[in-house]
C-alpha positions as CSV (number, residue, x, y, z in Angstrom):
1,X,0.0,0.0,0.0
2,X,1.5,3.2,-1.0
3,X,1.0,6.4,1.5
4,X,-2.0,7.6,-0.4
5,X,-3.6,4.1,0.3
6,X,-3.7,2.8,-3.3
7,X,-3.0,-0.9,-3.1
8,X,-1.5,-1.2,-6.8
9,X,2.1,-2.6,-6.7
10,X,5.2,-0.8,-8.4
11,X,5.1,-1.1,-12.5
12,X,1.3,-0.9,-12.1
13,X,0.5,2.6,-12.5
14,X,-2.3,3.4,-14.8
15,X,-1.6,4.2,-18.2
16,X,-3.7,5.4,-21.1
17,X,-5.5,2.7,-23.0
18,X,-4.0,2.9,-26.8
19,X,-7.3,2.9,-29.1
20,X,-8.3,-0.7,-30.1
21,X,-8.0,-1.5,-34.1
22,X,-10.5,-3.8,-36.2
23,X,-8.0,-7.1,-36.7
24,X,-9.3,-8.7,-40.3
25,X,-10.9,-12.1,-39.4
26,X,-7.7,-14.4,-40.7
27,X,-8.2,-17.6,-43.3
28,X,-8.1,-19.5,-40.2
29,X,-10.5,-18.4,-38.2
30,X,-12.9,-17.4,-41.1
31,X,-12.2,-21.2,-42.1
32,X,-13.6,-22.6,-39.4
33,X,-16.8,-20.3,-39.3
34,X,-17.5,-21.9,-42.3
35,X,-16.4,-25.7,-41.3
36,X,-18.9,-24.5,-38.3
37,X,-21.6,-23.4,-40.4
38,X,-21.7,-26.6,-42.7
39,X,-21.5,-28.8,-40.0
40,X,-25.0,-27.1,-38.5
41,X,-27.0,-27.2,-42.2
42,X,-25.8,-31.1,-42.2
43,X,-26.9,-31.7,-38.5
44,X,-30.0,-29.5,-39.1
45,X,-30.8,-31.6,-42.3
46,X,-29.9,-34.9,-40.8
47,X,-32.0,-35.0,-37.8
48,X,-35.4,-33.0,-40.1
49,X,-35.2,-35.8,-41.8
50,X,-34.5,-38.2,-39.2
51,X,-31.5,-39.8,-40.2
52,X,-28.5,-41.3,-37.6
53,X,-25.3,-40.2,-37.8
54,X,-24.1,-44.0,-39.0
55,X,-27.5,-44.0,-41.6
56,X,-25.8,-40.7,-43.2
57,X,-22.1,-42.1,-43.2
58,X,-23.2,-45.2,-44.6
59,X,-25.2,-43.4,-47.8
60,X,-21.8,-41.8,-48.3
61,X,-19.0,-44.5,-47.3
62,X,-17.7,-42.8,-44.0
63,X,-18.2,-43.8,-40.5
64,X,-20.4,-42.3,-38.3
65,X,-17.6,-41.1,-36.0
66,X,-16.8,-38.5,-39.7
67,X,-20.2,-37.6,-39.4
68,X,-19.7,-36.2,-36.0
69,X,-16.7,-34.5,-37.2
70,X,-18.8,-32.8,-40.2
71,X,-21.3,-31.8,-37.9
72,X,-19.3,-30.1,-34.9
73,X,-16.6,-28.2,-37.0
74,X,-13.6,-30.3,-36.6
75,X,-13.3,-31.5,-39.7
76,X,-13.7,-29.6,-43.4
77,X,-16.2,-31.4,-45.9
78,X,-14.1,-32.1,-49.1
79,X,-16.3,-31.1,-52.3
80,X,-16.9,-34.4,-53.7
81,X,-18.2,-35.4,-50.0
82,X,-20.6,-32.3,-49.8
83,X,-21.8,-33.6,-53.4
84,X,-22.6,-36.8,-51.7
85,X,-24.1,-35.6,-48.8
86,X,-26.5,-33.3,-50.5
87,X,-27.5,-36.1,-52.9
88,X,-27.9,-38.2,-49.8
89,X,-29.9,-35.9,-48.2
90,X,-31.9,-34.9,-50.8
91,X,-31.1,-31.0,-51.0
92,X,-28.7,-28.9,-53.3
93,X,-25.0,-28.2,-52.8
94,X,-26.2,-24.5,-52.1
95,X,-28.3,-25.6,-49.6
96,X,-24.8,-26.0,-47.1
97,X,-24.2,-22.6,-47.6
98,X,-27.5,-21.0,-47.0
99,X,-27.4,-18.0,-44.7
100,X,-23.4,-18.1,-44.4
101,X,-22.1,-14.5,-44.2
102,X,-18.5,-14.7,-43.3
103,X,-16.3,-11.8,-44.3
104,X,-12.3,-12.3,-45.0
């Protein structure tokens, strides 16, 4: 405690906050917004139509364990397997993109 009774230690004094900048959204991230938001239209088309994970991975030849992986973001749908899966579930490529807004 200094004589004044602040209780900030040495180094600490205040300082004045530099103004904040807009950082671009990097390929990364933006990336995986994307990854995120195909992963939600195939869950959200999966379970309308009532499917299982394993039902779905079987119409396209991967476990239901890659499913999973689609569906939560951890794992980027190639194009020929987002052909497949909108064949299996009976919608157009587009329909994987609809509503995605992600800016680069």
């Amino acid at each position: 405690m200094t004589s004044s009774g602040d209780v900030r230690g040495r180094g600490s004094q205040s300082r004045a906050s530099a103004p904040v900048r807009q950082i671009p959204l990097s390929p990364l991230v933006a990336d995986a917004a994307v990854n995120l938001h195909l992963g939600n239209q195939l869950l959200r088309r999966r379970q309308a139509l009532g499917l299982t994970q394993q039902q779905v991975g079987q119409a396209i030849g991967v476990g239901f364990q890659q499913i999973h992986k689609y569906e939560s973001g951890l794992s980027r749908i190639a194009p020929e397997r987002l052909w497949a899966l909108a064949s299996a579930l009976d919608v157009p490529v587009t329909y994987f993109f609809d509503g995605l807004h992600v800016r680069r």
